[in-house]
VMD Tcl script that draws the C-alpha trace (Angstrom):
set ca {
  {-114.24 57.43 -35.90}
  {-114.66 57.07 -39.57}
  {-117.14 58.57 -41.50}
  {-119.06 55.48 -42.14}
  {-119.04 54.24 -38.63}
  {-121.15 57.27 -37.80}
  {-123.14 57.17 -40.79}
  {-123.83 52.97 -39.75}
  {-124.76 54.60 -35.77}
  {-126.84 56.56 -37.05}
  {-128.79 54.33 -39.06}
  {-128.82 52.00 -36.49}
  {-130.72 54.08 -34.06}
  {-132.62 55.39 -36.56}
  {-134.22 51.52 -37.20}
  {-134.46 50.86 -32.96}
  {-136.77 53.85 -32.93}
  {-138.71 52.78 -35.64}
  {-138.90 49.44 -34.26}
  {-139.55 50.46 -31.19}
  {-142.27 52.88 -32.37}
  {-143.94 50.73 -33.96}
  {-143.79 47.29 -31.18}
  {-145.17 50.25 -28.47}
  {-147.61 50.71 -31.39}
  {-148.74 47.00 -31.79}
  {-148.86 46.27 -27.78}
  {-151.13 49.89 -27.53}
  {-153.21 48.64 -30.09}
  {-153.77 44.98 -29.24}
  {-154.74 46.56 -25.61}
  {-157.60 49.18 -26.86}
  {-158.78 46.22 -28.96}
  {-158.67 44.10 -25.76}
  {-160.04 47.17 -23.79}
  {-163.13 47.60 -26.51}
  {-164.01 43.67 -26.13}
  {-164.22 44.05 -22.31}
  {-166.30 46.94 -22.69}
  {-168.47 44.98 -25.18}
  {-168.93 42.06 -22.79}
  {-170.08 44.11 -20.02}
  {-172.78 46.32 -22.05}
  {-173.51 43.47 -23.55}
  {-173.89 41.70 -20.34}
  {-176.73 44.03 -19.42}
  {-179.36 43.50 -21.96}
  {-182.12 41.38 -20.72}
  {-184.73 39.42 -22.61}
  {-187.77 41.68 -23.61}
  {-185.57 44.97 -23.97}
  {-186.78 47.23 -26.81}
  {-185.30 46.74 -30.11}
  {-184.59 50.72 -29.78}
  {-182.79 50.31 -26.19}
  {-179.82 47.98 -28.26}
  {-179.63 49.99 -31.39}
  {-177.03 52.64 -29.70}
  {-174.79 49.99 -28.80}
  {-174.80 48.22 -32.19}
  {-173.96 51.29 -34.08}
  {-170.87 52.44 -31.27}
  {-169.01 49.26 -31.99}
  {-170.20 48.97 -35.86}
  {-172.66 46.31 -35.80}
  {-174.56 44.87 -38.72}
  {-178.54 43.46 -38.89}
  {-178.58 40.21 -41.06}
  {-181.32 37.38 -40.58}
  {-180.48 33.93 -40.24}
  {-181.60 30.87 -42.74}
  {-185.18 29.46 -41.65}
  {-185.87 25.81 -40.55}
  {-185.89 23.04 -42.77}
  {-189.53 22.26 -43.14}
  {-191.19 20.38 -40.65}
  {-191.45 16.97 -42.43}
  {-187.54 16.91 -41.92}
  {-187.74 16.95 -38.65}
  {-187.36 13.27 -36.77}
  {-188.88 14.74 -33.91}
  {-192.13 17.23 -34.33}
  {-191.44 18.17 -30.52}
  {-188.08 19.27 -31.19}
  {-189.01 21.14 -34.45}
  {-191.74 23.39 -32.33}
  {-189.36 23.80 -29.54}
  {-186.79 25.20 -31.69}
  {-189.43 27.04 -34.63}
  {-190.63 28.79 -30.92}
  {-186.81 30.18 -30.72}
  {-186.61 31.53 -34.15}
  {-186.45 35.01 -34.13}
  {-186.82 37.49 -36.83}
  {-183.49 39.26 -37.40}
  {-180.08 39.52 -35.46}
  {-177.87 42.39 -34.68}
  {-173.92 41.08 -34.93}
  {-170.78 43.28 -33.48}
  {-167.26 41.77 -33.99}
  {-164.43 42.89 -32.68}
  {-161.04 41.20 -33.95}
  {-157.50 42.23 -33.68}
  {-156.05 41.12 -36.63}
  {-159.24 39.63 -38.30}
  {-158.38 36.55 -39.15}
  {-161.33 35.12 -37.43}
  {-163.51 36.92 -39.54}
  {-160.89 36.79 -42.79}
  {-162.07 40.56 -43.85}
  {-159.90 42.22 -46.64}
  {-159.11 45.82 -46.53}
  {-155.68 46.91 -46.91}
  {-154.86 47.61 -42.75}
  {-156.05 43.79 -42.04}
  {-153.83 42.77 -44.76}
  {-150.95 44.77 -44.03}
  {-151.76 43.73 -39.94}
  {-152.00 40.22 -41.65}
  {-148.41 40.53 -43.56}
  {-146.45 41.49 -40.53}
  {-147.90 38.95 -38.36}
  {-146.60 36.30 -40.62}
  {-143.16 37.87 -40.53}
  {-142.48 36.18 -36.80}
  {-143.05 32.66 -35.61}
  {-146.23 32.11 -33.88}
  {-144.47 31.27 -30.48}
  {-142.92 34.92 -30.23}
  {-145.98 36.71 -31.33}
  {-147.54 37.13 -27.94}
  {-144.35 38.82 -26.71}
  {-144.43 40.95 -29.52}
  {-148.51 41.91 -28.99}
  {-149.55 40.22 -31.84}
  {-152.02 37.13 -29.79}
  {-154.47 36.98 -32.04}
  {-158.31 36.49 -31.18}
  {-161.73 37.63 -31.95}
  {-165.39 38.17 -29.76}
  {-168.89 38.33 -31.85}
  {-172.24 39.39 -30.10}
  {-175.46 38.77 -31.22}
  {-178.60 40.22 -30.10}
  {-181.69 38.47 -31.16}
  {-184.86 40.27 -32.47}
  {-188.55 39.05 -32.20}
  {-191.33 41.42 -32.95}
  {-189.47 44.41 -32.03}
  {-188.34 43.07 -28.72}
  {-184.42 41.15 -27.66}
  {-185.49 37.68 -27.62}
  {-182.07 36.09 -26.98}
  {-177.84 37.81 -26.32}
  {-174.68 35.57 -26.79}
  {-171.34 36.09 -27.13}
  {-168.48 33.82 -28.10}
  {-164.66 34.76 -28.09}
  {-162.02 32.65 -29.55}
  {-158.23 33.00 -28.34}
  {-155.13 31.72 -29.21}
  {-153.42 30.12 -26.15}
  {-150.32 28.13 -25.23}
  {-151.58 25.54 -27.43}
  {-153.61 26.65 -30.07}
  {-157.27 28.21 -30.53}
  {-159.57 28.00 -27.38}
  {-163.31 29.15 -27.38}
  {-166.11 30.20 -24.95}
  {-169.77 31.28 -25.35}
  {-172.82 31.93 -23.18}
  {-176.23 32.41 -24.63}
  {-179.58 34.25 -22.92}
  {-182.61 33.14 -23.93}
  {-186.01 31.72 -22.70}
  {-185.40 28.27 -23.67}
  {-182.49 26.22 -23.35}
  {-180.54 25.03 -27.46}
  {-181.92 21.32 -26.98}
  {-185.91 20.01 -25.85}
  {-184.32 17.90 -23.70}
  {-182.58 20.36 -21.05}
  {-185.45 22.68 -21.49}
  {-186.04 22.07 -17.49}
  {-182.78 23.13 -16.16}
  {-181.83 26.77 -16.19}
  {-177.88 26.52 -16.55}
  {-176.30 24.21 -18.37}
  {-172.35 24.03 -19.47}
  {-171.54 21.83 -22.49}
  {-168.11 21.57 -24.51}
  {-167.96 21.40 -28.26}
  {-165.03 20.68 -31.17}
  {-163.90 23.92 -32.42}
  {-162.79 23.65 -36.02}
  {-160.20 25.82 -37.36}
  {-157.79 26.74 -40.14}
  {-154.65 25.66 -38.30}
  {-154.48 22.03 -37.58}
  {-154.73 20.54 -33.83}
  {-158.02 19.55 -31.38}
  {-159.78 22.63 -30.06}
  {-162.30 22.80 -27.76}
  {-165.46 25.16 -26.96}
  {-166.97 25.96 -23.53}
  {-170.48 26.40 -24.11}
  {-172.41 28.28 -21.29}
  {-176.42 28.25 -21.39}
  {-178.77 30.29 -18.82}
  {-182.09 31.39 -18.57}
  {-183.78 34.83 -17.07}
  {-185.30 32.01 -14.58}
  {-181.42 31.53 -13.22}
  {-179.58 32.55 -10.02}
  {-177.39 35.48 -9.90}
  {-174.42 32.84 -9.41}
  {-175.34 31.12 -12.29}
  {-175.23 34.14 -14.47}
  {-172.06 34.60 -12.94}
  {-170.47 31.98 -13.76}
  {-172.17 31.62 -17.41}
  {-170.38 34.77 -18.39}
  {-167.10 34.73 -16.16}
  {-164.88 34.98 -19.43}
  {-161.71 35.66 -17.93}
  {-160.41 38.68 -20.16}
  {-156.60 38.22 -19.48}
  {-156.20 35.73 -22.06}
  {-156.66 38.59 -24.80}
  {-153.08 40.37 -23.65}
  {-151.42 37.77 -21.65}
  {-147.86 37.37 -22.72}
  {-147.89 33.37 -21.12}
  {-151.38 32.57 -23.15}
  {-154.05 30.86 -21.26}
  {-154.47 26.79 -21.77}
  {-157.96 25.30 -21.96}
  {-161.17 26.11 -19.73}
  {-159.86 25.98 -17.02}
  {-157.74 29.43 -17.79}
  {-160.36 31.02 -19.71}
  {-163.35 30.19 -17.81}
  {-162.48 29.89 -14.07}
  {-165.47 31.10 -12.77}
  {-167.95 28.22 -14.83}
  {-165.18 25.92 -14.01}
  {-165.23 26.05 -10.19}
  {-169.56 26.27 -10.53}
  {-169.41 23.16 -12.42}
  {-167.11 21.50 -9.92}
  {-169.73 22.38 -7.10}
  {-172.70 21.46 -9.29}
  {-172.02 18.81 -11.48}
  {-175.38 17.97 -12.38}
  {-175.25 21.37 -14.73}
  {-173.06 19.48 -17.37}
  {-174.33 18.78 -20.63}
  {-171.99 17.18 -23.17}
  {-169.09 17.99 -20.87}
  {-166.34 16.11 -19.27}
  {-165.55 18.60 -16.57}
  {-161.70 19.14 -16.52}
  {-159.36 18.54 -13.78}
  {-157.78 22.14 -12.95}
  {-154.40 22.19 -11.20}
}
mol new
graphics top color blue
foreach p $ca { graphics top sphere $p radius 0.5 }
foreach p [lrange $ca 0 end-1] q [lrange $ca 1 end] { graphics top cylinder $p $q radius 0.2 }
display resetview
């Protein structure tokens, strides 16, 4: 063999292993990622309304959390409706604890050099062979909501790429429902436009419960299903990523709100 066949072999092995190394590298760390928001979800799962602002603060700081407080109303006069203004001035709260947890962080577009670098070698390969590759892209926020020292409200959203683009879900906890006018029921599931960098329609499943509602409907308000984060085949639209409020809302249909329930297969 000539002495620059072996020399190519050897080179050529040398860049498999690399490549290799680093692809078990990518899939290992999109799964602890995926692993960390499915531990998030669950903790977070557990907090109930009235928990001490101490009982939360352990779990902020273990998945790097911030405290930032949120813009007050506009002042009453604005308001068409002095009901609604009340209603939502009485679910104000006075700070909120935020954890993220993002992949590749383009949903929260941070800039230090690993989210660049992850950044760079994402755009390297075609969006359609990322997933195969462990590069499907998503990120989960929860916020815990503070009022005089006590949790006053928990939500979580997570946004995924799927088979067709960005898909997002959310439930919120709180006493009251987001609008005056479903303040009697105490589970309602809405859809929403979800606006993002890339072009296409995305949608939202929105998920809203009480402390006043069933075990199934807290179920079902938080049945995220986490195998969209690593699947290789993506999910497509609510009914992939939230089977479980899905199938609820098929059963009770008087829960939607703003909501054309879908038609699974």
């Amino acid at each position: 063999m000539p002495r620059w066949c072996g020399l190519a072999l050897r080179v050529a092995i040398v860049v498999f292993l690399v490549v290799t190394v680093a692809w078990g590298s990518m899939w290992a760390y999109i799964a602890y990622e995926a692993l960390r928001t499915k531990s998030l979800l669950t903790e977070v799962s557990q907090i109930r309304i009235g928990d001490t602002e101490a009982s939360i603060t352990p779990l902020v700081e273990r998945y790097g959390g911030f405290k930032w407080t949120r813009e007050p109303l506009s002042p009453k006069e604005n308001w068409i409706s002095e009901e609604e203004y009340e209603y939502q001035q009485s679910r104000q709260s006075d700070y909120q604890y935020e954890i993220q947890i993002s992949p590749f962080e383009t949903v929260f577009r941070r800039t230090g050099w690993l989210t660049q670098a992850l950044r760079t070698v994402r755009t390297v390969f075609p969006a359609r062979v990322r997933p195969i590759l462990g590069m499907r892209d998503w990120g989960a926020v929860a916020e815990l909501s503070v009022r005089s020292s006590h949790v006053q409200s928990v939500s979580t959203v997570i946004l995924v790429v799927g088979r067709s683009g960005w898909t997002g879900y959310s439930w919120e906890l709180a006493e009251g429902m987001p609008v005056h006018d479903i303040h009697q029921q105490t589970y309602a599931i809405g859809a929403a436009f979800l606006t993002m960098p890339d072009a296409g329609n995305h949608g939202m499943l929105e998920n809203y419960f009480t402390p006043k509602s069933s075990e199934e409907e807290a179920r079902a308000a938080r049945g995220f299903n986490a195998r969209c984060l690593i699947s290789i085949k993506g999910c497509e639209g609510f009914c992939d990523i939230a089977p479980t409020a899905i199938e609820y809302l098929r059963l009770h249909p008087d829960a939607a709100w703003n909501i054309i329930p879908p038609k699974c297969p």
